[in-house]
LONUMI-117516 format. One line per 3 residues: number of its first residue (from 0); their letters; for each residue x, y, z of C-alpha. Coordinates in steps of 0.001 Angstrom, whole numbers, plus 500000, padded with zeros to 6 digits. Layout:
BEGIN
NUM = A = X,Y,Z | ...
REM end
This chain:
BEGIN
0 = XXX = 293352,115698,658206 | 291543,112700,658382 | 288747,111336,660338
3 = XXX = 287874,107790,660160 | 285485,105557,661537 | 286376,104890,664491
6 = XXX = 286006,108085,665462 | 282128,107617,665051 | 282280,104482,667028
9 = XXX = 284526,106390,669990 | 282188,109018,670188 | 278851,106517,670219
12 = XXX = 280551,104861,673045 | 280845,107571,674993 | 276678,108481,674626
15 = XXX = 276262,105069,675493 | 278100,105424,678825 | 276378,108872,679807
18 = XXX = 273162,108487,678394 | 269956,108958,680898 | 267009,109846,680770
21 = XXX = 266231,113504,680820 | 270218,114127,681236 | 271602,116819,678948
24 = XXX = 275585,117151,679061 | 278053,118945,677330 | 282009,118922,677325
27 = XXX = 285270,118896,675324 | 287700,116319,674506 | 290659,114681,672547
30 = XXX = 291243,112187,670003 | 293959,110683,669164 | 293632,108636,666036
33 = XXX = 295353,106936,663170 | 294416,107795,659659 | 293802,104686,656732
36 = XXX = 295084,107015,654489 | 299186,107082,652948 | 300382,109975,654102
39 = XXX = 299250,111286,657154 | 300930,111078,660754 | 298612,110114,663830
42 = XXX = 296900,112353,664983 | 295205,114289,667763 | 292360,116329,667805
45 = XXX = 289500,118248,669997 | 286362,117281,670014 | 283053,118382,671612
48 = XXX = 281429,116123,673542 | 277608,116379,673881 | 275073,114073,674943
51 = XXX = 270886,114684,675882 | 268368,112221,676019 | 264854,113511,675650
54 = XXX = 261310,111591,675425 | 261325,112263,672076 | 264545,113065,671165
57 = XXX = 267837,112487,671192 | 271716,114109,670460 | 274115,110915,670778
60 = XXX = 277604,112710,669717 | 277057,113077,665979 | 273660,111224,665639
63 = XXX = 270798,112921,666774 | 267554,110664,666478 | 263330,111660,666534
66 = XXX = 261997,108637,668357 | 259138,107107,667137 | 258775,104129,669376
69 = XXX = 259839,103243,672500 | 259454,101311,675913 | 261318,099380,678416
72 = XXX = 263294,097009,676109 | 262303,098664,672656 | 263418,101936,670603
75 = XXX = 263286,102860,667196 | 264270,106005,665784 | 264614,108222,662814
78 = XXX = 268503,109402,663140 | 270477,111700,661051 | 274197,111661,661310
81 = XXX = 277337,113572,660440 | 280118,111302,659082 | 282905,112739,659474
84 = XXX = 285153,110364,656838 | 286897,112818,654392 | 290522,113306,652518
87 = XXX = 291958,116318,651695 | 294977,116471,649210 | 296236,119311,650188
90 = XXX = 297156,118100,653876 | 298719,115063,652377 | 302336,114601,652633
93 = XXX = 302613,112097,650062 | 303341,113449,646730 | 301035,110958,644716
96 = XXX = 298351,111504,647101 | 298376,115216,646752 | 297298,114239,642931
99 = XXX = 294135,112877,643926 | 290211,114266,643902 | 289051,115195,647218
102 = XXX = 287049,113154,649412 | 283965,115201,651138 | 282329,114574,654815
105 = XXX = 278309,114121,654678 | 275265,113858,656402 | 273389,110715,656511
108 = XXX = 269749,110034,657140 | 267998,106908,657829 | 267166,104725,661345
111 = XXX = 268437,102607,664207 | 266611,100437,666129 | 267947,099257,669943
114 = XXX = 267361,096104,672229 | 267921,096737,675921 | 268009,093594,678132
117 = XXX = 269658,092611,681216 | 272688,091054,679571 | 273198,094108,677046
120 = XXX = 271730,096197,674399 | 271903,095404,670708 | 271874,098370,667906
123 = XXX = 270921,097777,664357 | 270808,100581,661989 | 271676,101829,658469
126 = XXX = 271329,104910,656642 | 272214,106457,653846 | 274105,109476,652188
129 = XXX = 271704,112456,652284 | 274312,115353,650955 | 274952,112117,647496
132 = XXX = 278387,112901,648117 | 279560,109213,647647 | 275826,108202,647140
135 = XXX = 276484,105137,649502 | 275068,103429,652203 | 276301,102313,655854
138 = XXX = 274489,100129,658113 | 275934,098829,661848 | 275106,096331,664378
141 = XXX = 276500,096078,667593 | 276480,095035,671429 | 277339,097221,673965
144 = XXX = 276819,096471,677996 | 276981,099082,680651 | 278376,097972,684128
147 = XXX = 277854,100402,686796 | 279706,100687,690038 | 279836,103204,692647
150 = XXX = 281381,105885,690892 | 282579,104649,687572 | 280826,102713,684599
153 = XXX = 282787,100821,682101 | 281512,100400,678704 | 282550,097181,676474
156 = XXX = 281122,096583,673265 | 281704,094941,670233 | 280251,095138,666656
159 = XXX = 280684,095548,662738 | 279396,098246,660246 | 278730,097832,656663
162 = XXX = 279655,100039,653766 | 278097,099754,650261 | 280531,099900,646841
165 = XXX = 279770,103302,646382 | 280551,104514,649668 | 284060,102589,649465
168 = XXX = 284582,103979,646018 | 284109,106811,646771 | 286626,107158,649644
171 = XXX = 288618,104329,648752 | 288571,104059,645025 | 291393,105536,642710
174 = XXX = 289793,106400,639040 | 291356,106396,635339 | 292438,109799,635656
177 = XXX = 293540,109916,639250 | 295680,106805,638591 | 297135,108698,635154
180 = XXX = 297875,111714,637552 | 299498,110337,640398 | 300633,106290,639721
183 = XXX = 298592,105024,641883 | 296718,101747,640674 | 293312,102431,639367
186 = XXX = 290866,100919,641927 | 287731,099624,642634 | 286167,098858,645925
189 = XXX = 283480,096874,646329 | 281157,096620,649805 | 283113,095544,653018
192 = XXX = 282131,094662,656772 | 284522,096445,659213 | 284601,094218,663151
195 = XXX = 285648,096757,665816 | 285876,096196,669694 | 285724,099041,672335
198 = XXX = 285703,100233,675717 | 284472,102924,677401 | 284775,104442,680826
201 = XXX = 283144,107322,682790 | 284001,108564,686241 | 282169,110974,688462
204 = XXX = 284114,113375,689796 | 281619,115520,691263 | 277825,115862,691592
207 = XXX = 278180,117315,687958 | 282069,116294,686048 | 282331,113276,684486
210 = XXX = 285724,112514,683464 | 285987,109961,680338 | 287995,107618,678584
213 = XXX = 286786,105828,675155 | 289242,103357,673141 | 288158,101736,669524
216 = XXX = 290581,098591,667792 | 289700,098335,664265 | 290295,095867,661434
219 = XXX = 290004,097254,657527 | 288394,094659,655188 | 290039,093873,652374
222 = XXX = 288130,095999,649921 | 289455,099109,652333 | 292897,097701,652870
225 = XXX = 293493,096620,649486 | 293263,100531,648283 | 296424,101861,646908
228 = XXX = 295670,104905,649246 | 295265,102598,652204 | 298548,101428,654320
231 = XXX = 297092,099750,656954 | 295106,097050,657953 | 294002,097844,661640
234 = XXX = 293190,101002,663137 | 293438,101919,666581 | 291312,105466,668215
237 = XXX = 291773,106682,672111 | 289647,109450,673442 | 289526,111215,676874
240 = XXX = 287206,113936,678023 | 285323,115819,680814 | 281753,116635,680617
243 = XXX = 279036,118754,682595 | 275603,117361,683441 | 273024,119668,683522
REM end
C-alpha cells in the first residue's frame, strides 16, 4: 500500500483543529485515500490519532517538535517527522510495476516556524531526510484558520509543499535498469511545488469525545504527474475519527 501526501496534510489538519494548550488526546481513525501510483485501488486505512501540546513540546500527528521559541503570535521549533510516502512492488497489481526497486518511508528532521494572528496562522517549514533514504528535502507553507462555535470548529486551510529532485527521484523516478526490467520509460524528476486545499472539522460530543472529519484536494506537479508510475494528476484524502482528551 501506499501512503501519499496528503495523508500528512490530513493528519496536520486535524492537530491544528484540537490543539491547546496543555491538552493531550489520543484516538483512532480512518483514511480513505487515493494512491499516485499505477496500480493500486483506493484505499482505506486506520490510523491513530494523537495530539499533546506541551510548553516545550509538542506531538502534532506525525511531527513532534522541541520548541525553542515562542509567545503570543510567534513559534519556532525543532520538528522531526515520519513521512509516510513509500511503494512496495509486491502489493502492486500492475505487472510492470511489480518490476520496480522499492520505495522506503523515512524520518525527517529539520524546523517549522508559525504565525498566529487574528485572521489565521501561517506555517513555514522544511526539513530534510534524516534515515538518506531518497536524500531529499521537503519544505511547506501554508494558512490555516480555526473558527470556533459552540460545539464544533471548522478548519480551512490552504497551502503548497516543496520537494527537492532527489526526493522526487527517488519516489518518482524510473532508472536504466528498472526501465530495461519492466518498460516503463526511464525517468527523471526534477523539484516540484504541490497546492493542496483542506478542511477540517471537530465536534464535541462530550466533556471528553471529539468526533472528527479532515478532507485534503490535491494537484500533482508535473514533475510527479509526468512519472510513468504516476496515473493521476489530482489526489483527493477523507479522514474521520474520534478522540479522547485527557
Amino acid at each position: 500500500m501506499t501512503i501519499k501526501k496528503n495523508l500528512l496534510i490530513i493528519t496536520a489538519l486535524f492537530a491544528t483543529s484540537s490543539a491547546m494548550a496543555g491538552e493531550f488526546s489520543l484516538g483512532a481513525g480512518a483514511v480513505f485515500n487515493e494512491s499516485p501510483y499505477k496500480g493500486y485501488n483506493e484505499t482505506t486505512s486506520a490510523v491513530p490519532l494523537i495530539s499533546y501540546e506541551g510548553d516545550r513540546f509538542y506531538i502534532r500527528q506525525t511531527t513532534g517538535g522541541w520548541i525553542l521559541w515562542k509567545d503570543e503570535k510567534n513559534e519556532l521549533s525543532f520538528t522531526a517527522s515520519w513521512m509516510p510516502l513509500h511503494f512496495d512492488p509486491d502489493n502492486n497489481d500492475d505487472r510492470q510495476m511489480k518490476t520496480l526497486d522499492e520505495r522506503k518511508a523515512s524520518a525527517f528532521v529539520g524546523g517549522a516556524y508559525y504565525r498566529h494572528e487574528r485572521w489565521g496562522s501561517l506555517k513555514i517549514a522544511a526539513s530534510g531526510d534524516a534515515m538518506d533514504e531518497s536524500g531529499g528535502v521537503v519544505g511547506e507553507i501554508s494558512y490555516f484558520r480555526p473558527i470556533r462555535m459552540e460545539r464544533l470548529t471548522l478548519t480551512p486551510s490552504f497551502g503548497v509543499f516543496y520537494s527537492d529532485e532527489s526526493y522526487n527521484d527517488y519516489y518518482y523516478g524510473v532508472s536504466g535498469n528498472e526501465s530495461r526490467r519492466s518498460g516503463l520509460n526511464k525517468y527523471t524528476a526534477g523539484d516540484s511545488w504541490t497546492p493542496y486545499v483542506g478542511l477540517a472539522a471537530k465536534y464535541q460530543l462530550t466533556q471528553k469525545l471529539y468526533l472528527h472529519a479532515s478532507a485534503v484536494y490535491t494537484v500533482l506537479p508535473d514533475d510527479v504527474k509526468n512519472s510513468p508510475m504516476i496515473d493521476r494528476e489530482e489526489s483527493f484524502a477523507l479522514m474521520t475519527g474520534l478522540t479522547w482528551r485527557f
